[in-house]
C-alpha positions in Angstrom: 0.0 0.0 0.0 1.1 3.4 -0.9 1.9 6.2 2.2 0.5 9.0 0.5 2.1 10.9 3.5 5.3 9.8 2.6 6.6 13.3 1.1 10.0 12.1 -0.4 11.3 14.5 -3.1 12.7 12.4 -6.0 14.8 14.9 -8.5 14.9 13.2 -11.8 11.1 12.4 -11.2 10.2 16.2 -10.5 12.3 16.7 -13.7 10.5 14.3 -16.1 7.3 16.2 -15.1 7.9 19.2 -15.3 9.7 18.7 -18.7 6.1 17.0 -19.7 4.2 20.0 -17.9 6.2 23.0 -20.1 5.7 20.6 -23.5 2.1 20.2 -23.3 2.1 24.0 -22.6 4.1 24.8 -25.4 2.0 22.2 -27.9 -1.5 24.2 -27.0 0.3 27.6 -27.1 -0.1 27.5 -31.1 -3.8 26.2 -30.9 -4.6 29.2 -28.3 -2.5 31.8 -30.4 -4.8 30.6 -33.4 -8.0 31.5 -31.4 -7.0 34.5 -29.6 -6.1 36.0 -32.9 -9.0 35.0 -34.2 -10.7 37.1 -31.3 -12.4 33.6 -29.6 -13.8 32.9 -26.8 -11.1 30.8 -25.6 -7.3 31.9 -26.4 -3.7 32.2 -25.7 -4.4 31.1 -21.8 -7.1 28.3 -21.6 -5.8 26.4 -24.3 -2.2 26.1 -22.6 -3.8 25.2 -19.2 -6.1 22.8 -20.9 -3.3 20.8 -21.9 -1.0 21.2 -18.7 -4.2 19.8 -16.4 -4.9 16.8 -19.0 -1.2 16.3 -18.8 -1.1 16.4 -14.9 -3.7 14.4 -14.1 -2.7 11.9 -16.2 0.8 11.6 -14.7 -0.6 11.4 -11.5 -3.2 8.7 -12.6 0.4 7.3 -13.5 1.5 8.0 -10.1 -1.2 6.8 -7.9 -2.6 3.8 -10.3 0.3 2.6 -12.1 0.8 2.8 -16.0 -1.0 -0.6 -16.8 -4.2 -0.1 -14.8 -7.4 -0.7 -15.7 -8.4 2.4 -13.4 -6.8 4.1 -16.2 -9.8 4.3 -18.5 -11.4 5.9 -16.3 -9.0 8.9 -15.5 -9.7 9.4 -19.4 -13.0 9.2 -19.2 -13.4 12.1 -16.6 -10.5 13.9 -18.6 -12.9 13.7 -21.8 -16.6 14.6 -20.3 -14.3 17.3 -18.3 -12.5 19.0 -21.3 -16.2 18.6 -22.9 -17.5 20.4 -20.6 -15.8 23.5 -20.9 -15.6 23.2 -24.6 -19.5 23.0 -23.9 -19.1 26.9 -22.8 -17.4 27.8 -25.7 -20.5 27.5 -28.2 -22.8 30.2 -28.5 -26.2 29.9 -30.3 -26.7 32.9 -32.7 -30.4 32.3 -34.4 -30.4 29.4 -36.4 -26.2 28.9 -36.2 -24.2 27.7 -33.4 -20.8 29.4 -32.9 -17.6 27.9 -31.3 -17.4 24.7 -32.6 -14.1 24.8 -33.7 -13.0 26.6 -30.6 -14.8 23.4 -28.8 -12.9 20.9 -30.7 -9.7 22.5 -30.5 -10.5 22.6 -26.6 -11.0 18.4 -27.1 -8.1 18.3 -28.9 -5.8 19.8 -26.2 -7.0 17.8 -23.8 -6.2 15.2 -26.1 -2.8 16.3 -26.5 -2.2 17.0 -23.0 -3.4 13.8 -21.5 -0.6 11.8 -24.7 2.0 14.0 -23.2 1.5 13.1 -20.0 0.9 9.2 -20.9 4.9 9.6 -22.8 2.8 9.6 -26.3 4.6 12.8 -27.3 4.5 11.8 -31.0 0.2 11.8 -30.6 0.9 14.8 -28.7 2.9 16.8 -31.7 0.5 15.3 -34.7 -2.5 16.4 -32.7 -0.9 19.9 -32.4 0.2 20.3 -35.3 -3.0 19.1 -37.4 -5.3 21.5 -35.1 -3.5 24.2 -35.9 -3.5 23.6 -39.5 -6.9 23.2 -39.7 -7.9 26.3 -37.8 -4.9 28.2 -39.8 -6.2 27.1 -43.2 -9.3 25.7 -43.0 -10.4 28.8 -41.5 -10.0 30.9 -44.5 -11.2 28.2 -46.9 -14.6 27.9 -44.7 -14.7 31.6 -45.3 -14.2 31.7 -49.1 -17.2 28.8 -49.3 -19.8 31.0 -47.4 -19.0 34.1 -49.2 -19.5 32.1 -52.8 -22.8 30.4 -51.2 -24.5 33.6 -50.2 -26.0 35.5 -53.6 -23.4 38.8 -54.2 -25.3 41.9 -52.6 -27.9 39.5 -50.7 -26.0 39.9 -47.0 -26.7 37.6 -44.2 -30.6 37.8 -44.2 -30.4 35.8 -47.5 -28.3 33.7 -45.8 -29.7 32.5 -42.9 -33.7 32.8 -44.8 -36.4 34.1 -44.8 -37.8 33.0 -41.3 -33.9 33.2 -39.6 -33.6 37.2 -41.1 -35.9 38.1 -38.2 -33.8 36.6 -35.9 -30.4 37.8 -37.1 -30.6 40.8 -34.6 -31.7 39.4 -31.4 
């Protein structure tokens, strides 16, 4: 049984940690540079310490379970309805469109990536960065460019969200 009063200080532990901590901070940093420029809801700070808190509770689910635990599953489960959760707040309803999706699922993602880093996936961890950003960097623009050509030239956003949603557009 484990003395969780025992309060030894190992160094090259405390090291490994923190060294998983700072790179699952800097992985998100990209993903929450990409929505504060973007003027989101969630930005250059909640993405980072999305990641850091997936990261740390999975080490110490590593700590306090072992690595091969079953328990383990569910330390992701709570880390995916949690991250969910606060993606949750990130969508807004505006008439007959939600906003924030993306900002949502780049919240999931982080989490994501944080919980590989702090698993020692560090290659899921990097792919998962790196795709997320590139699809808010250029599938941004390109989602852009295919609502502009969708919406008749001159017809504005009553003619895109219709007839019945044009009442709606202001409240």
């Amino acid at each position: 049984m484990m003395n969780y009063f025992d309060l030894t200080f190992d160094a090259q532990e405390t090291a490994s940690h923190l060294i998983k901590l700072v790179l699952a901070y800097l992985l998100a940093l990209p993903i929450g540079w990409n929505r504060e420029r973007e003027e989101r809801s969630a930005g250059i700070r909640t993405f980072p310490l999305v990641a850091m808190a997936a990261c740390g509770f999975a080490i110490i689910a590593i700590g306090v379970l072992g690595k091969d635990s079953p328990e383990q599953a569910k330390v992701l489960e709570g880390l995916i309805t949690g991250v969910g959760f606060i993606g949750g707040g990130a969508i807004l309803k505006q008439g007959a469109q939600a906003r924030g999706t993306a900002t949502a699922a780049s919240l999931w993602a982080t989490g994501a990536l944080g919980a590989a880093v702090g698993y020692g996936l560090v290659d899921i961890a990097v792919i998962l960065s790196v795709v997320t950003y590139v699809a808010l960097r250029i599938l941004s623009p390109l989602k852009e460019a295919t609502r502009d050509m969708s919406v008749p030239q001159g017809a504005g956003r009553d003619a895109e969200l219709g007839a019945e949603g044009a009442g709606q557009a202001g409240s």
